[in-house]
C-alpha positions in Angstrom: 95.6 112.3 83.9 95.9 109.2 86.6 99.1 108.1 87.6 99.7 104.7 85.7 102.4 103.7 88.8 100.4 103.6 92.4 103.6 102.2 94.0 107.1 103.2 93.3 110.3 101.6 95.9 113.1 102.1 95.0 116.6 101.1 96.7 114.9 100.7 99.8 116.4 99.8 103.0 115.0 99.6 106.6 116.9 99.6 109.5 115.9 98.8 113.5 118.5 99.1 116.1 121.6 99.3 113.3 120.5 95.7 112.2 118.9 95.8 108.0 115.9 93.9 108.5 114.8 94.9 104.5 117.5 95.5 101.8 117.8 97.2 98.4 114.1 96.8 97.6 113.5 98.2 94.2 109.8 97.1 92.4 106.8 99.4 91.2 103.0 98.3 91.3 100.5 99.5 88.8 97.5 100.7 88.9 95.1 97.6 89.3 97.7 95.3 90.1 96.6 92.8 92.6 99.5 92.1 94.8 100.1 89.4 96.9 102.8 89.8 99.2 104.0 87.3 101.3 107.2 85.9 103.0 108.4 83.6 106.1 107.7 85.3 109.4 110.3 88.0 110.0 110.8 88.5 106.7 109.8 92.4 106.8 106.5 92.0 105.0 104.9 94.4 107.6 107.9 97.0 107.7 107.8 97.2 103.8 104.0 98.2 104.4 104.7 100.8 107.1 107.8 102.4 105.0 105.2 102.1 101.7 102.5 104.4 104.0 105.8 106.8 105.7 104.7 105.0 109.1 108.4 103.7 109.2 111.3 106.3 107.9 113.3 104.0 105.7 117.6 104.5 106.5 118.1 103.9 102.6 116.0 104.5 98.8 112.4 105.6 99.0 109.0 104.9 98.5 106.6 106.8 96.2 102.8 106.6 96.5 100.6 108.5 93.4 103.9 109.8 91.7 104.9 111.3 95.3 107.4 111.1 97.7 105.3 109.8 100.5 107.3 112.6 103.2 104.7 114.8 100.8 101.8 113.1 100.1 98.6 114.6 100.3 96.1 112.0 98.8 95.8 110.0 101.8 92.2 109.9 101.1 93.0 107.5 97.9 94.1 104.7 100.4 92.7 102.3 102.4 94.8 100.7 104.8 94.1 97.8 107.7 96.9 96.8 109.8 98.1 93.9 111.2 96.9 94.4 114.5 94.7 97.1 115.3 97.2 98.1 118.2 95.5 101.1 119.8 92.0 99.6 119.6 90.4 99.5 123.1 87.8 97.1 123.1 86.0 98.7 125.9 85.8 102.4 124.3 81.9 103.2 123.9 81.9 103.6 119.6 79.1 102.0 117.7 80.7 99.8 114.5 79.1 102.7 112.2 81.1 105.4 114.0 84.2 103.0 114.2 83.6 102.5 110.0 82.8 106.1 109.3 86.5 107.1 110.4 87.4 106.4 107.0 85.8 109.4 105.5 87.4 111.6 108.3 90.3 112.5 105.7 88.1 113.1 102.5 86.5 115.8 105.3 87.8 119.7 106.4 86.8 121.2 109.3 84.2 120.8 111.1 84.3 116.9 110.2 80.4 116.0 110.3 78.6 113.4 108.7 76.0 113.3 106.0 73.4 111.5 104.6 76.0 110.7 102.0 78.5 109.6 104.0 76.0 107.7 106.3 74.8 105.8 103.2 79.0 104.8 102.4 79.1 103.7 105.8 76.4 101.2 105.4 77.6 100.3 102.0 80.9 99.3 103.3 79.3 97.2 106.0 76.6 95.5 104.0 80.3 94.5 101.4 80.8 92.3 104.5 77.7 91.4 105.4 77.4 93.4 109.0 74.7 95.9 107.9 72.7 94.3 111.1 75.9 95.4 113.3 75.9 99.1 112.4 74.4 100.4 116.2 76.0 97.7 118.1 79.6 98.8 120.2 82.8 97.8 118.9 83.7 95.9 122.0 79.9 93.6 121.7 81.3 92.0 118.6 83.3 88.8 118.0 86.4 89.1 116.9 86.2 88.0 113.4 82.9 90.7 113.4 85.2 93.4 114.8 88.0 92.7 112.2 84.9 92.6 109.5 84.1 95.9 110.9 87.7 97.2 110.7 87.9 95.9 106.9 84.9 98.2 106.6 86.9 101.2 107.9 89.5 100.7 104.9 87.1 100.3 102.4 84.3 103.0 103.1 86.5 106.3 101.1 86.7 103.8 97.9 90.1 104.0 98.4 92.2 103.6 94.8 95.3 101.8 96.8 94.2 99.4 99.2 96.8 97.7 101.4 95.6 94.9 103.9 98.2 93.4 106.8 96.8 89.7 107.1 93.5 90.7 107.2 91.6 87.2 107.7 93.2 85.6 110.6 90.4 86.1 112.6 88.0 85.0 110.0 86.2 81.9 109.4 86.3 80.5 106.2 83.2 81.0 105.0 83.9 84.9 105.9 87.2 84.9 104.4 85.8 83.1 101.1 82.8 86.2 100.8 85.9 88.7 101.9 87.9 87.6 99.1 85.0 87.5 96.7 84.6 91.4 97.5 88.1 91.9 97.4 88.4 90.3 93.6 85.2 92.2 93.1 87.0 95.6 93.6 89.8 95.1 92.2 88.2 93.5 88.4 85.0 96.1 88.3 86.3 98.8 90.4 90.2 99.1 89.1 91.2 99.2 93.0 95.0 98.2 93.4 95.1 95.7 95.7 98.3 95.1 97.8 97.4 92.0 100.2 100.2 90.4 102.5 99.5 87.0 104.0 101.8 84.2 105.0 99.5 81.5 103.1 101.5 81.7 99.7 99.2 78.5 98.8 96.2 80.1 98.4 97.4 83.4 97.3 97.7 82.8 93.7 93.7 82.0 94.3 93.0 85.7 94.3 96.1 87.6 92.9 97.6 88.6 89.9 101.3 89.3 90.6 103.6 87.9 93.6 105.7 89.6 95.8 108.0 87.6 97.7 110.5 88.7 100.2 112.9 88.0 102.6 114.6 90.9 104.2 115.4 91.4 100.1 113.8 90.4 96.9 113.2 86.9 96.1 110.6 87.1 93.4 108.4 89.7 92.0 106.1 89.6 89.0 103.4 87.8 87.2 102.4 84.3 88.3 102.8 83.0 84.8 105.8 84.1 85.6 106.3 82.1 88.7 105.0 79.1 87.2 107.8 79.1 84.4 110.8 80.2 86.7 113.7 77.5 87.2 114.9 79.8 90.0 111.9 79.7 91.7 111.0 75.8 91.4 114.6 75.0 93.1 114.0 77.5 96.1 110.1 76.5 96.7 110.5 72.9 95.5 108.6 72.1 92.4 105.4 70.7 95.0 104.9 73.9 96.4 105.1 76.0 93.3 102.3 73.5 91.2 100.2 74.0 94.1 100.4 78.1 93.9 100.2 77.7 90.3 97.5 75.1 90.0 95.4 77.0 93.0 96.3 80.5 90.4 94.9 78.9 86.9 
């Protein structure tokens, strides 16, 4: 039987250097939720992520992923993940973008880790979703970088990940990319019943896309529906009723 609850935090606290930067984070996502998470800068929107995935061990609570502590997980093939930045990407490292994609599979695989005609036909599945099927023997390092973070996007999606969780993932896209992006991404998440957790700083057009909103600031500010949003006194007075009719009005 699936897990009904993908996401699961509860009391969770992250420390760096003996200062809190998140606090007493408690909130569950279900499964195809479509999460928008967003926050000033600093606010810990990218440490919530990395503690989510056990990339960051929190010093309070915890985080469960699939009904499991994430210290135990072993579904990792059931997520797709794109970070903020791509930090140990060398531009210059002689991969073509379909090897670069087909690392996604490399945890649905045992050992010896080859690929098959299968998995060659997922990898050009994924990049044809974003509309680089023509890219597939170019290197990495050839590309733009809006292709490359295309490319990337790719990577999370190619294992048809249940959870995905994407850290900014159009700031080097152009709109007409990000519009087609987002298109996919609502795509997935209506017909496909993929969870969706998406942080961005642009809470203006997030209710465009998503179904519940997660806003934080080192703690809690709001979580829930964005009917929810819309009707919330609270949240009027600490947005200002402008920017809240524009979230809501971009949302319905």
């Amino acid at each position: 039987m699936p897990v009904d609850t993908i996401v699961s935090v509860r009391g969770l606290g992250v420390e760096y250097n003996f200062i809190e930067v998140l606090s007493d984070l408690t909130f569950e996502v279900q499964r195809g939720d479509y999460v928008g998470l967003v926050g000033p800068n600093g606010s810990g929107k990218s440490t919530l992520i990395k503690a989510i995935l056990g990339l960051l061990r929190p010093s309070r609570g915890s985080a469960e992923v699939f009904g499991k502590n994430i210290s135990v997980l072993k579904e990792w093939d059931k997520i797709g993940y794109l970070p903020q930045r791509i930090q140990s990407f060398n531009p210059h490292f002689p991969s073509t973008v379909e090897e670069i994609v087909s690392l996604g599979l490399v945890s649905k695989k045992s050992f010896p880790r080859r690929m098959g005609t299968k998995d060659r036909a997922a990898v050009l599945r994924a990049l044809e979703m974003l509309n680089i099927g023509d890219l597939a023997h170019r290197l990495i390092g050839e590309l733009s970088g809006g292709q490359q973070q295309r490319a990337f996007i790719a990577r999370a999606l190619v294992n048809d990940p249940e959870l995905l969780i994407l850290d900014e993932p159009t700031a080097a896209l152009d709109p007409e990319t990000r519009e087609s992006f987002f298109s996919v991404l609502h795509r997935l998440n209506r017909e496909g019943s993929v969870t969706v957790i998406l942080v961005t700083h642009d809470i203006g057009s997030v209710g465009e896309y998503a179904t519940k909103l997660l806003y934080i600031d080192k703690k809690i500010i709001f979580y829930g529906s964005f009917d929810e949003f819309c009707l919330s006194d609270p949240m009027s007075r600490f947005f200002g009723s402008s920017a809240q009719h524009i979230i809501c009005h971009k949302h319905h």
